[in-house]
Structures are given as C-alpha cells and as structure tokens.
N, CA, C and O atoms as a Tinker XYZ file with bonds, in Angstrom:
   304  protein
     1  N     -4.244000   28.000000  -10.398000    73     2
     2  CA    -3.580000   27.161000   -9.426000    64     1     3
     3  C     -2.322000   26.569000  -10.046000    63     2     4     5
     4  O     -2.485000   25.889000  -11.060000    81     3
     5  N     -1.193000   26.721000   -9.613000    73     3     6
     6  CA    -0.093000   26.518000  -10.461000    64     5     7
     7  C      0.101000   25.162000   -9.549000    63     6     8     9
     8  O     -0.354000   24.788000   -8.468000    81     7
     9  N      1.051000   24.585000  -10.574000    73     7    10
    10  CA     1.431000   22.901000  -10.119000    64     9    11
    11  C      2.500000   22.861000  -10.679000    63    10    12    13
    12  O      2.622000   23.153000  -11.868000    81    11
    13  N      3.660000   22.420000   -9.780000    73    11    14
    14  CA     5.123000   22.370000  -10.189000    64    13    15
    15  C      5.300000   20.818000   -9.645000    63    14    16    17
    16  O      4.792000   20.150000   -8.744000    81    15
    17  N      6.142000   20.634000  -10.517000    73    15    18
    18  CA     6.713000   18.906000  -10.273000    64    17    19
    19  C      7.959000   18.916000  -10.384000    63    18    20    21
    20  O      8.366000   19.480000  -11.399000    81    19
    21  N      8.964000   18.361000   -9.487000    73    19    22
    22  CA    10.109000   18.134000   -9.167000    64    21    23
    23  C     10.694000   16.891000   -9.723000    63    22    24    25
    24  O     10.253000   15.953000   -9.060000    81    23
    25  N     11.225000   16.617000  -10.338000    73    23    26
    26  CA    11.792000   15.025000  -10.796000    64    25    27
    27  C     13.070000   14.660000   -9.765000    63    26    28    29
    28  O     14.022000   15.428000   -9.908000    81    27
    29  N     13.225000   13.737000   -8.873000    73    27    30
    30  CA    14.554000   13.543000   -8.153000    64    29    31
    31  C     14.818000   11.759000   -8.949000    63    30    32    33
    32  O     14.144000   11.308000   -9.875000    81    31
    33  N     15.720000   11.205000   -8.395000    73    31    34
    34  CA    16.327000    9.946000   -8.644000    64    33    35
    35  C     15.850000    9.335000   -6.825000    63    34    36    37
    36  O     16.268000    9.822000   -5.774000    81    35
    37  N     15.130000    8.464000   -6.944000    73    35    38
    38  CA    14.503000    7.807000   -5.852000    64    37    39
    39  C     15.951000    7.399000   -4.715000    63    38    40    41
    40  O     17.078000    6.931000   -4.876000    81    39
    41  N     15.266000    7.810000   -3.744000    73    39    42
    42  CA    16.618000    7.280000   -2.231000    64    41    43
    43  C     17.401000    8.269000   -2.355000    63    42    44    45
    44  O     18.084000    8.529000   -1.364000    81    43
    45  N     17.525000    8.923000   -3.283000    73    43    46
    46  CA    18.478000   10.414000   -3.045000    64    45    47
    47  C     18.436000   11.497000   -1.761000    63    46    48    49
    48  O     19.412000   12.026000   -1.229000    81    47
    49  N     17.289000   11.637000   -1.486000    73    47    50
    50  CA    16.739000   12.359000   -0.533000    64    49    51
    51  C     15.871000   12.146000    0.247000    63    50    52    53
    52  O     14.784000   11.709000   -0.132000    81    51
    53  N     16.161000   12.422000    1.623000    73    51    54
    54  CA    15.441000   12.145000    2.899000    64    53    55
    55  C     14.124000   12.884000    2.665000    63    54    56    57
    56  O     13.812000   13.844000    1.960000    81    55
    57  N     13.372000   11.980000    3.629000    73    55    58
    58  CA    11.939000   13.155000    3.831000    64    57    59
    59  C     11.922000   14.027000    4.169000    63    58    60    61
    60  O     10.874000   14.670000    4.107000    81    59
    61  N     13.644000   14.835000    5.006000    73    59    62
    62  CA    13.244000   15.957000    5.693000    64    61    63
    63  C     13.433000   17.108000    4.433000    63    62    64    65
    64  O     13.053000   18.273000    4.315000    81    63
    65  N     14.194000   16.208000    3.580000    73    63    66
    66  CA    14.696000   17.100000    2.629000    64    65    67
    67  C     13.560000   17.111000    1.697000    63    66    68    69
    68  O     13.797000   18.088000    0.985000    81    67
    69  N     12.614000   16.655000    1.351000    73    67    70
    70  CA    11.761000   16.863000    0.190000    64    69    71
    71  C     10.748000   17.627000    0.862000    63    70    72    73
    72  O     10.071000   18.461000    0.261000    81    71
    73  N     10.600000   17.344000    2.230000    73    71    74
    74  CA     9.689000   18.359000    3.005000    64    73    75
    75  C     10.227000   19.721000    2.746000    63    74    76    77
    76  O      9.563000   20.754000    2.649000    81    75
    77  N     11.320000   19.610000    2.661000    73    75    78
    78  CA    12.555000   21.874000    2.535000    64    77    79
    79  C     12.120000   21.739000    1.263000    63    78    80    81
    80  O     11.540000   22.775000    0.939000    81    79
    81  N     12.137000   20.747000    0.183000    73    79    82
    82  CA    12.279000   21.192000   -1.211000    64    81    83
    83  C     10.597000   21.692000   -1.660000    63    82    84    85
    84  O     10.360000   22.469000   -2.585000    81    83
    85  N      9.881000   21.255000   -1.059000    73    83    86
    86  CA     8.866000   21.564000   -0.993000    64    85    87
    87  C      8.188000   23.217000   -0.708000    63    86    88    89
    88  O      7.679000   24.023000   -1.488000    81    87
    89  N      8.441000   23.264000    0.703000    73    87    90
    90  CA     8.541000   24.515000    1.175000    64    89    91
    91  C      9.179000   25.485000    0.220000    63    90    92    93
    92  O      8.534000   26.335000   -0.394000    81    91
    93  N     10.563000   25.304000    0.120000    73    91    94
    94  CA    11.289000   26.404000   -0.769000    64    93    95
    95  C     10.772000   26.676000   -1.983000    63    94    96    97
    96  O     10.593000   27.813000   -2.419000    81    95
    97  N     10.418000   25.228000   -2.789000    73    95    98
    98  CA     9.858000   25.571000   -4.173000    64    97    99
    99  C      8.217000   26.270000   -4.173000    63    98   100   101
   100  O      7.840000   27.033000   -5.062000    81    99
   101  N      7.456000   25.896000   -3.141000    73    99   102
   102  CA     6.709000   27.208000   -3.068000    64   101   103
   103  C      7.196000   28.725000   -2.194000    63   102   104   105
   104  O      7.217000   29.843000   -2.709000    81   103
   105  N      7.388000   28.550000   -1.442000    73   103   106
   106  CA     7.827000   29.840000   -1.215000    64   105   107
   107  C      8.147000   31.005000   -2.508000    63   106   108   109
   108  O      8.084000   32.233000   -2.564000    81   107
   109  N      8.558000   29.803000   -3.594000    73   107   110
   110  CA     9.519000   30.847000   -4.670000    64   109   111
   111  C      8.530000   30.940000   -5.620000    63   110   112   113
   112  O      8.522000   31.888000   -6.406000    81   111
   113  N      7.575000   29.953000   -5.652000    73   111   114
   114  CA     6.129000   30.778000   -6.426000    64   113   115
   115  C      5.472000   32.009000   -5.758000    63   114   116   117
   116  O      5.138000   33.004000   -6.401000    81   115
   117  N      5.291000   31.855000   -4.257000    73   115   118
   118  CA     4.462000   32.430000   -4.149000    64   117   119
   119  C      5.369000   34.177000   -4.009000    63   118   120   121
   120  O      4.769000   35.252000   -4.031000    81   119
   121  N      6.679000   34.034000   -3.891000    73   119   122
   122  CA     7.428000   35.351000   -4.019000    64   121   123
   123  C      7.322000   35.660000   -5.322000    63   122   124   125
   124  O      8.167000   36.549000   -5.421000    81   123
   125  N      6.620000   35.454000   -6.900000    73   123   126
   126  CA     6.322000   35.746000   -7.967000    64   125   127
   127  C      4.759000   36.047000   -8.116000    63   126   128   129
   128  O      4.212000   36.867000   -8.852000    81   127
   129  N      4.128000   35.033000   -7.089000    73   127   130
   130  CA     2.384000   35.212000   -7.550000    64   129   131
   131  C      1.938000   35.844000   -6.845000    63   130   132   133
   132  O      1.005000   36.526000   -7.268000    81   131
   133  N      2.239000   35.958000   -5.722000    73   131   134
   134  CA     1.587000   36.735000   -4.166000    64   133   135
   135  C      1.088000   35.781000   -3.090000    63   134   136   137
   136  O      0.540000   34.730000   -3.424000    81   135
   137  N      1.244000   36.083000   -1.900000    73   135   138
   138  CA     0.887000   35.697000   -0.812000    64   137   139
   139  C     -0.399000   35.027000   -0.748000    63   138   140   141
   140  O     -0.824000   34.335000    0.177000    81   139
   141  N     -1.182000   35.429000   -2.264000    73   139   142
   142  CA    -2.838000   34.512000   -1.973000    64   141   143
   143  C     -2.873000   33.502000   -2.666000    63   142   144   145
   144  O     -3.863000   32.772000   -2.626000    81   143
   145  N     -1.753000   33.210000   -3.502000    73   143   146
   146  CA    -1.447000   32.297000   -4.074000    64   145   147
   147  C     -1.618000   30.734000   -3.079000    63   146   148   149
   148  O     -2.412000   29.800000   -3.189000    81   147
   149  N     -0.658000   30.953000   -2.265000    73   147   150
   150  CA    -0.160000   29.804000   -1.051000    64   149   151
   151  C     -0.741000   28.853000   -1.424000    63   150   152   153
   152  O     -0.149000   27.943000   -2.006000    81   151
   153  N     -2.614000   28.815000   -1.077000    73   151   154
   154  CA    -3.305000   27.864000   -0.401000    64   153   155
   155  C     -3.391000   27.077000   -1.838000    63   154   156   157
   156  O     -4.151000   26.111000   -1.911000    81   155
   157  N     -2.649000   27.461000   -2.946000    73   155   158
   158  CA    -3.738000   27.016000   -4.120000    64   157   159
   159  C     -2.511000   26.679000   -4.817000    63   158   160   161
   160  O     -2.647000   26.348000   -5.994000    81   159
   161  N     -0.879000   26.701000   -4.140000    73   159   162
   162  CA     0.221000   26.197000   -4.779000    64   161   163
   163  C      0.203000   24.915000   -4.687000    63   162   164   165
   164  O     -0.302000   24.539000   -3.629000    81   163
   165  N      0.615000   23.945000   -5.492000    73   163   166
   166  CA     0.755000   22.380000   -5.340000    64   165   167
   167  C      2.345000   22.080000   -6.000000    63   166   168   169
   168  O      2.703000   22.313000   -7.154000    81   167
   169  N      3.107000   21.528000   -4.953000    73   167   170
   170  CA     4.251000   20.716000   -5.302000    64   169   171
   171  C      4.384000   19.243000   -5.542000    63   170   172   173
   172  O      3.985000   18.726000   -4.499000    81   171
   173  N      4.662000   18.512000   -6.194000    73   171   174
   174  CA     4.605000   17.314000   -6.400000    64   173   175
   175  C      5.803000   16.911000   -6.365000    63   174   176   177
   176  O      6.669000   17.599000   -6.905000    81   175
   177  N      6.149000   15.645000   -5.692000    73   175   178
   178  CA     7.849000   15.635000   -6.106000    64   177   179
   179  C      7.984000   13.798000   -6.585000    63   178   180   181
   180  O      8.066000   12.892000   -5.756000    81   179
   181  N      7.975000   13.578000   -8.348000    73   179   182
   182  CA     7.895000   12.530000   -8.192000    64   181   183
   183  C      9.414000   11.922000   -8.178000    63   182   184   185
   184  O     10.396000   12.637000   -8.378000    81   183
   185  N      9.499000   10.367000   -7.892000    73   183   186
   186  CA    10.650000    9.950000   -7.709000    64   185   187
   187  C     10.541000    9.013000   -8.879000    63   186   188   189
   188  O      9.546000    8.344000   -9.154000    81   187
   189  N     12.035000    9.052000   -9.740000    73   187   190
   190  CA    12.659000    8.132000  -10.677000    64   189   191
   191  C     13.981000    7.065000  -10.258000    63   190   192   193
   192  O     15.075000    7.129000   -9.697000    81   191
   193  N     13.201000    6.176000  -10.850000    73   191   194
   194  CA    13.896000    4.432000  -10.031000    64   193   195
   195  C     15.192000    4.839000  -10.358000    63   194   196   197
   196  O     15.461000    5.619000  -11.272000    81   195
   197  N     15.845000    4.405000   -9.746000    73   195   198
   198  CA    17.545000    4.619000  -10.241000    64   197   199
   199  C     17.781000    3.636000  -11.054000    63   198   200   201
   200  O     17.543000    2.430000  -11.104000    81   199
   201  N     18.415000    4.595000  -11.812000    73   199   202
   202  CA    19.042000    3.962000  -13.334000    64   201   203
   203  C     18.005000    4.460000  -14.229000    63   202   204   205
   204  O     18.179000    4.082000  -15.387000    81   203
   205  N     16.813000    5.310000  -14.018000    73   203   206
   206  CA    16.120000    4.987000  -15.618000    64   205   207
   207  C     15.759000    6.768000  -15.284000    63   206   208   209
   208  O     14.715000    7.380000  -15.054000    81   207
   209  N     17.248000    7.178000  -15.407000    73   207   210
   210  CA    17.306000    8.685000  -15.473000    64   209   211
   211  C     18.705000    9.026000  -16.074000    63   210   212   213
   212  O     19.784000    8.925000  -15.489000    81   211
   213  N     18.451000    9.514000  -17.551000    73   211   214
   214  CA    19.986000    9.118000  -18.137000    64   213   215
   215  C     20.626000   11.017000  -18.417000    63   214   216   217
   216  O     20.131000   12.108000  -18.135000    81   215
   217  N     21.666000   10.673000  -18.960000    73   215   218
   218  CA    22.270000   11.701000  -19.181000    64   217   219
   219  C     23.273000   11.401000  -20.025000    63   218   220   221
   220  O     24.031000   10.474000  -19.741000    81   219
   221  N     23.426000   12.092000  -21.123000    73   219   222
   222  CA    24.259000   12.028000  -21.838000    64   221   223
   223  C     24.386000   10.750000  -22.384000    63   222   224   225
   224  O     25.510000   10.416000  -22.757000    81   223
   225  N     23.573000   10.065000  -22.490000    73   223   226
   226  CA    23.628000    8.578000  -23.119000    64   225   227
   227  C     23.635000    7.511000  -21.970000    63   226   228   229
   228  O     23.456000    6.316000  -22.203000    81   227
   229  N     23.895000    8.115000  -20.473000    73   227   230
   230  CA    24.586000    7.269000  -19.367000    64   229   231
   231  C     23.340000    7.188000  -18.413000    63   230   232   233
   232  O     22.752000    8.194000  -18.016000    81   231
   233  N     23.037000    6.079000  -18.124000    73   231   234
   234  CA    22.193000    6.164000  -16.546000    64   233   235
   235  C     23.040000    6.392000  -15.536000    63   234   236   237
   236  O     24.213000    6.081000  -15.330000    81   235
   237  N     21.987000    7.173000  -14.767000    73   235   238
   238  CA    22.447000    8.352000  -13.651000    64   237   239
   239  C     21.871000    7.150000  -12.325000    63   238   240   241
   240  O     20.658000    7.055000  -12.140000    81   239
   241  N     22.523000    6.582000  -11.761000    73   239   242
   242  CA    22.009000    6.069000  -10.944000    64   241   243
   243  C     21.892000    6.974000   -8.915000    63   242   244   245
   244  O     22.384000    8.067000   -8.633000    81   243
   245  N     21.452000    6.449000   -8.354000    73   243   246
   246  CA    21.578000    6.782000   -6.878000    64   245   247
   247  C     22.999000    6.928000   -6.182000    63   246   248   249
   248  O     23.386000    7.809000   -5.415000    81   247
   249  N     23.562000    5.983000   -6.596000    73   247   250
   250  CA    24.950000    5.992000   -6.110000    64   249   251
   251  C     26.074000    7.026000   -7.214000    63   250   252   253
   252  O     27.227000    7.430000   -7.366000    81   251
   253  N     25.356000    7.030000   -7.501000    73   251   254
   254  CA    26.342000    8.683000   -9.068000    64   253   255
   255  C     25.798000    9.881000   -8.378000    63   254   256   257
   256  O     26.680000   10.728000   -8.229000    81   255
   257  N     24.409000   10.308000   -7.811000    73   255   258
   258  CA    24.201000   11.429000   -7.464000    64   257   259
   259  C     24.666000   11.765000   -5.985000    63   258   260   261
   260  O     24.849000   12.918000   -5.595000    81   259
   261  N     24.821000   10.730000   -5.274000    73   259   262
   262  CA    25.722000   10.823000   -3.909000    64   261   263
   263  C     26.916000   11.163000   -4.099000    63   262   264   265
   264  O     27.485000   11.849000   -3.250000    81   263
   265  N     27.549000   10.766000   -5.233000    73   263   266
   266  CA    29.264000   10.589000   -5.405000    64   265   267
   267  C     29.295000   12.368000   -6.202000    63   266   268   269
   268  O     30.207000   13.172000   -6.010000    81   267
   269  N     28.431000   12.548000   -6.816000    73   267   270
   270  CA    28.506000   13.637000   -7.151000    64   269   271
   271  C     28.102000   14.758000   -6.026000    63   270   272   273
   272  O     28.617000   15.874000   -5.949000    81   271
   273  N     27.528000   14.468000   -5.547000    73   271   274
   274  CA    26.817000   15.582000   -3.979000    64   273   275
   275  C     28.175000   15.536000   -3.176000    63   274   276   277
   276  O     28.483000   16.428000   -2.385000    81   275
   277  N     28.902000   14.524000   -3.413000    73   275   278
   278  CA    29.965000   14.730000   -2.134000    64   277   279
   279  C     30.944000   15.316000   -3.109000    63   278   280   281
   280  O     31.889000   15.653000   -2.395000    81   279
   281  N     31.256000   15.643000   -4.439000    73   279   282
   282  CA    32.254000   16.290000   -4.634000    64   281   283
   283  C     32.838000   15.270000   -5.830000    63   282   284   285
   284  O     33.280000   15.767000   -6.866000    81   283
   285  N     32.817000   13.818000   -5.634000    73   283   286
   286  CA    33.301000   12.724000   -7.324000    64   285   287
   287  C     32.549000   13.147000   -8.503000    63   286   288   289
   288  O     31.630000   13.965000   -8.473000    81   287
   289  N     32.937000   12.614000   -9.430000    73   287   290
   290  CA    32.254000   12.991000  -10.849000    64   289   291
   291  C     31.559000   11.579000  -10.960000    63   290   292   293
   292  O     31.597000   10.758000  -10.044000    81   291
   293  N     31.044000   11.412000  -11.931000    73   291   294
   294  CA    29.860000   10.588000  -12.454000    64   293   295
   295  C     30.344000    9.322000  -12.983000    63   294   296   297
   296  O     30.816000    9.507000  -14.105000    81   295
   297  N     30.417000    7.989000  -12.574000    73   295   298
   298  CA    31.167000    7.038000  -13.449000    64   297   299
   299  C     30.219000    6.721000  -14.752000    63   298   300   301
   300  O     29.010000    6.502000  -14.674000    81   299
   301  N     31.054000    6.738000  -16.066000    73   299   302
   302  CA    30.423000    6.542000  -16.942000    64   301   303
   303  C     30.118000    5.015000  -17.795000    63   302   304
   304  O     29.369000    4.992000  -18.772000    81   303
C-alpha cells in the first residue's frame, strides 16, 4: 500500500485544488502500479504554517508563494 505525502505552505491552496492534487498524484501511482493498486493508494497532503518552510536560509512564507505563482520572485 503505497503512501505519498505532499508538503504545501498552509492557505496556499484551495480545497478544490488539493482535491486535483490528490487525484493527479494518485492517478500517477496508479499509472506505475496498476489499476488494482487504486483502492489501497493513500495521499496525504500535510500543510506547513507559513513561515516555518525555509529555503535557502529564507522563510518561504504564503504571501512569497502567491507572488511567485503569479510570476514575482521571492522577497528575501
């Protein structure tokens, strides 16, 4: 039974969207394990508080991954 976990930055993404990320990220197991896989795939998607997800020395906050989704770079 495979178990995949997703790490996002909390408020980043809507429910409709973790509901697709969900779907897609199995879908893409089960296009590697087989179709009998499905019932026995588990996605988890936990959420990290903003700010206590760093990069490069820098916390990555909620408002950095929006500014970056729309196309700004990351204030450091």
């Amino acid at each position: 039974m495979p178990l995949v976990q997703v790490n996002v930055i909390k408020d980043v993404f809507t429910p409709e969207q973790k509901a697709q990320i969900i779907t897609r990220v199995t879908d893409a197991m089960v296009s590697v394990e087989g179709e009998a896989m499905r019932p026995v795939t588990w996605c988890v998607i936990h959420e990290v508080a903003s700010g206590d997800w760093g990069i490069a020395g820098n916390a990555l906050t909620t408002a950095d991954v929006h500014a970056l989704a729309a196309g700004a770079g990351v204030s450091a």
